[in-house]
N, C-alpha and C positions, 0 to 999 in steps of 0.2 A: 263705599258708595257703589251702588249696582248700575250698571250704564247697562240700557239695551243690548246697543248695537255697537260695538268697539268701532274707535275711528277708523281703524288700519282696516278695514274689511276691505276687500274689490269690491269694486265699483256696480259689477255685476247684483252682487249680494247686498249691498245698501239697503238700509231698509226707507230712504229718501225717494223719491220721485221730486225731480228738480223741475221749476216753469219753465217754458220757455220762453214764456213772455211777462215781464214782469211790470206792469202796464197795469195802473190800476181798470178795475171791472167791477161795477156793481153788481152785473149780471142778468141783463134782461132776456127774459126765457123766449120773447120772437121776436128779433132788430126790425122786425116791419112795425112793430107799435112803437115804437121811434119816430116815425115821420110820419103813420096815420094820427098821431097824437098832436101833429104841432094845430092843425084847421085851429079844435076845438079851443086851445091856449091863444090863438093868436087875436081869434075873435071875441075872447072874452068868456068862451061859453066853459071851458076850463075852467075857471075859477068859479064859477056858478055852482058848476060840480064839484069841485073841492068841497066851498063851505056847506053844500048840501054833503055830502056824503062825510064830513067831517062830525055834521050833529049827529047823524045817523049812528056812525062808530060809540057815539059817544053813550048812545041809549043803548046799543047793540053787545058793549061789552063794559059792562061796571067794573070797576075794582073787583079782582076776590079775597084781594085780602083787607086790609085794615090803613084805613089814613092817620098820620098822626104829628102831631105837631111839632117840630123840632127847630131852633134857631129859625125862626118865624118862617120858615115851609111847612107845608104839610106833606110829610114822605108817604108811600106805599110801600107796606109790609107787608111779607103774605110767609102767614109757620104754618108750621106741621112736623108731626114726630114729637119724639118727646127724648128725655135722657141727654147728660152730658159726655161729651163736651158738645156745644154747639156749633152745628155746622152751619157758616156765615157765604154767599154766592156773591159772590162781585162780580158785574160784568163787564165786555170791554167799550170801547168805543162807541157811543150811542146806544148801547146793550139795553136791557133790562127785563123784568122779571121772570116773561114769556120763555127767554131762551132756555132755563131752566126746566123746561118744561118734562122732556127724561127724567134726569138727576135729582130734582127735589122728591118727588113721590116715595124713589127710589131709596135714597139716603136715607130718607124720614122713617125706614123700616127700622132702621139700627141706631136714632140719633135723632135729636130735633136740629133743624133746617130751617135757614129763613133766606130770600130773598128776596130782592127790595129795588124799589126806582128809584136813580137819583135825580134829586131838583131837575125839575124842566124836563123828566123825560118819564115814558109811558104815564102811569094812573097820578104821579108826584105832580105838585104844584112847579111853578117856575118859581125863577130865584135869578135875582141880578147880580150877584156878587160874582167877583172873577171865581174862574175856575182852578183850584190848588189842589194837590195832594192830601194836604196837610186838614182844609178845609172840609173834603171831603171824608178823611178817616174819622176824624173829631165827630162829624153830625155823625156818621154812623155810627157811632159808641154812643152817641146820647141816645141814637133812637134804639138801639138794644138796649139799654139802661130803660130808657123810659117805657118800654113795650115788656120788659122781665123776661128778656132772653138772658139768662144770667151765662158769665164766665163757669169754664174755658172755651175757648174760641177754637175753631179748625177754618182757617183762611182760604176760602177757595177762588181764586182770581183766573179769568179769563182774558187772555189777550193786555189792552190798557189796562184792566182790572186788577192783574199781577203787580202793576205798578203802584196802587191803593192800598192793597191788603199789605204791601212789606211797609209801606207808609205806617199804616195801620200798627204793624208787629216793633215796628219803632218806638214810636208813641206808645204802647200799653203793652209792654213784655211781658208785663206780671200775667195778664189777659189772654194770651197766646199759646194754646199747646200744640200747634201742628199748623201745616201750611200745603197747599195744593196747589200750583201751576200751572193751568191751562195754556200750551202754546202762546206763553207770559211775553208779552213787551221786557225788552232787554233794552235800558236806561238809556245805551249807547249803539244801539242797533242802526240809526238811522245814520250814524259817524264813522263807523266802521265796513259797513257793507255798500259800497256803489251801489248794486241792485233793488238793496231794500231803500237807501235813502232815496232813488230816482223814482220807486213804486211808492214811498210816502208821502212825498211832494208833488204826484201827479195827483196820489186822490184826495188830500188836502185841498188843493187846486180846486179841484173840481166840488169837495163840501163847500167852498165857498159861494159855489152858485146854487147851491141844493136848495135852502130855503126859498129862496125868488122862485124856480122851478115848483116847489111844490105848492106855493103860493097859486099859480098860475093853474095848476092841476095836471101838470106835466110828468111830475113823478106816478102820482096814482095811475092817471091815464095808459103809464107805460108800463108800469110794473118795475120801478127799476128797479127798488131793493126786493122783489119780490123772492129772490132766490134766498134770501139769508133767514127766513124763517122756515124757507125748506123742511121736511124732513119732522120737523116738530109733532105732538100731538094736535087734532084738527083743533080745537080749540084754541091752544097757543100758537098753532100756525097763523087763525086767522087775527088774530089781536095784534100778532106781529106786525103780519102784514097792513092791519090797518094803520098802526103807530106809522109804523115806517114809511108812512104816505100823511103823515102830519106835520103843518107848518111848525107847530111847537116846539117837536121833539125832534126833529131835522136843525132845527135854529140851536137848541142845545147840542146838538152832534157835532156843528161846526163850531159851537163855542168852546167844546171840548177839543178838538183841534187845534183849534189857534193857541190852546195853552200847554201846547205840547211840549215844548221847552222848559215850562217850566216845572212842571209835572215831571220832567223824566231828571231835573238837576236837585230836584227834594228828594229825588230817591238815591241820587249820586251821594246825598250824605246822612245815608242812614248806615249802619253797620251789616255784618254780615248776621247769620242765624243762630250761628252757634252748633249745639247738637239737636233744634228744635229737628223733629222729623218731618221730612221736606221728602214732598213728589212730585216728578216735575215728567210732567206729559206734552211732547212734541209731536205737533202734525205731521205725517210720513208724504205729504201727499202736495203740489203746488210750492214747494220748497224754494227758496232763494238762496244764491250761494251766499255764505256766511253764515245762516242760521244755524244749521249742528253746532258750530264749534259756539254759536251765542247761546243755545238752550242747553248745551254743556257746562259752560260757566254758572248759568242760572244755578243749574242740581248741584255746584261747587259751594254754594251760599253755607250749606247745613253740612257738618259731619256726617250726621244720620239721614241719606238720601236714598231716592230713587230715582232713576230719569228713563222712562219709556217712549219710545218713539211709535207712534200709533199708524199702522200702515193701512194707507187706504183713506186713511180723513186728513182733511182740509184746515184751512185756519176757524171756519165757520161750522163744518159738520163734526168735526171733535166733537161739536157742544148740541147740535142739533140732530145729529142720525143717531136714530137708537142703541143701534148697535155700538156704535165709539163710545157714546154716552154710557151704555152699561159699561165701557173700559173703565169710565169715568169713576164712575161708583164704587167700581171696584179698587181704585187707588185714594179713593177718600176713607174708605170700609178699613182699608192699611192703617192710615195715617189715624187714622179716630180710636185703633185697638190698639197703636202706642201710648196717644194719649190717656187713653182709657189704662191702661200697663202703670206707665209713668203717676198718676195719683193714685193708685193702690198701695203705688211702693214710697206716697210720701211725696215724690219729688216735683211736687207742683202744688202752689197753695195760690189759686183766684183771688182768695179775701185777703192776702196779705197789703198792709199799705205802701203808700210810697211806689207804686208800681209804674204809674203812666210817666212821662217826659214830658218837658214843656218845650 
């Protein structure tokens, strides 16, 4: 296994930059529209503005890709590229298709690419069922099945979404020829770290009141998530930003929350990877004590690994600044030319049966 940056390094030479406040932030780009925002929310006229600028978003940016029916949602799919194995994007925590917005174009030189919303968030329908790992890996093999992304698969999970795609590689082995790690949720991150569990629980805390807020017009008014599509192409910048100021898809971010427990104990019992080839990319930048040694375990999952520590990005610009992003591409380009290795030499058969788990 190839590690970056050896643990034993001095402190000097790390390639981590630690927080020093580890507090959750959504990130509003000027704390004065903070409190010029509340007039408009308190009187009503907030929320006037919401639902008007809500139809607005709505006519302002269609789907680009394709709706499609699955376990009675209709998802958002959006391909490109062509060639196997296919490169599958999970996003993390209220994520979806937009963040992609580097990486897909990019990938899609060497490989077809699909990205997708899930239930209840960006262009996808809502969906009232709890929130599961398990649930969520499942529709997303129907809706690859049913759109003709055919097997083998290259897993690319970002942040929560690390936690889905090994869901994912559980349930359909046979399905699975590589796996990619964006600065991954570690199962047991929030039990083991002080720092990261007190930074989870604040902004948990705080999703709980997000919907009401953006109900009110409080969040758009303020820009709060505005910083997290950063950096994006202007197009996927602004689709972000207007999701991210939606009652909708804020109400699934916190539903995706509240099931956090149980989401992180279905990945508690899945097994490890085996020799699948596994690249496992950690943000260098906004760091919490315990994270190295937890995205180290991560790149411990597969025999055949990699584990880069990205210096300079964040838990959100890994996936959003171009520059990180082409790191991105660059470590999928890897993992897609083992797989691509691996079925030349035989040792992976898609169509075989018997492959998925119940």
């Amino acid at each position: 296994m190839k590690i970056a940056a050896p643990p034993n390094l001095p402190v000097t030479d790390t390639p981590y930059q630690y927080s020093a406040d580890p507090r959750f932030s959504p990130g509003v780009r000027r704390p004065s529209r903070l409190l010029t925002a509340l007039f408009p929310c308190l009187t009503g006229l907030g929320s006037l503005y919401q639902a008007f600028a809500s139809r607005r978003d709505l006519r302002a940016y269609p789907p680009p890709g394709s709706l499609v029916e699955v376990d009675g949602c209709r998802l958002h799919l959006l391909r490109s590229g062509q060639g196997l194995p296919s490169v599958v994007l999970e996003s993390g925590l209220g994520g979806m298709s937009t963040a992609w917005g580097w990486i897909q174009p990019e990938a899609a030189k060497f490989s077809s690419v699909v990205s997708y919303d899930r239930a209840g968030l960006g262009w996808s329908g809502p969906d009232g069922a709890p929130k599961t790992a398990t649930r969520a890996a499942r529709r997303l093999h129907a809706l690859l099945r049913k759109s003709g992304v055919r097997p083998p698969y290259v897993l690319v999970g970002h942040s929560m979404g690390g936690l889905l795609v090994r869901v994912f590689a559980h349930l359909f082995p046979d399905e699975v020829a590589g796996m990619v790690l964006l600065d991954a949720v570690h199962p047991d991150q929030h039990l083991r770290s002080p720092d990261i569990g007190t930074h989870m629980r604040t902004g948990f805390r705080f999703l709980r009141a997000v919907p009401f807020l953006a109900r009110l017009g409080y969040v758009r008014l303020t820009g709060l998530f505005g910083s997290w599509g950063e950096g994006l192409p202007p197009r996927q910048a602004a689709e972000s930003e207007a999701f991210l100021s939606s009652y909708r898809h804020l109400l699934t971010t916190r539903d995706e929350s509240l099931a956090w427990d149980t989401l992180c104990a279905e990945v508690r019992g899945t097994a490890g990877l085996g020799d699948l080839p596994l690249a496992v990319l950690t943000a260098g930048k906004d760091v919490l004590p315990g994270q190295p040694e937890l995205q180290g375990e991560l790149a411990r999952l597969s025999s055949d690994s990699t584990h880069q520590v990205v210096r300079g990005a964040d838990h959100v610009t890994l996936v959003t600044c171009r520059e990180h992003a082409l790191t991105v591409v660059e470590a999928i380009r890897q993992v897609v030319a083992k797989a691509q290795a691996a079925r030349q030499e035989h040792r992976f058969f898609p169509a075989r049966s018997g492959g998925s788990r119940a």
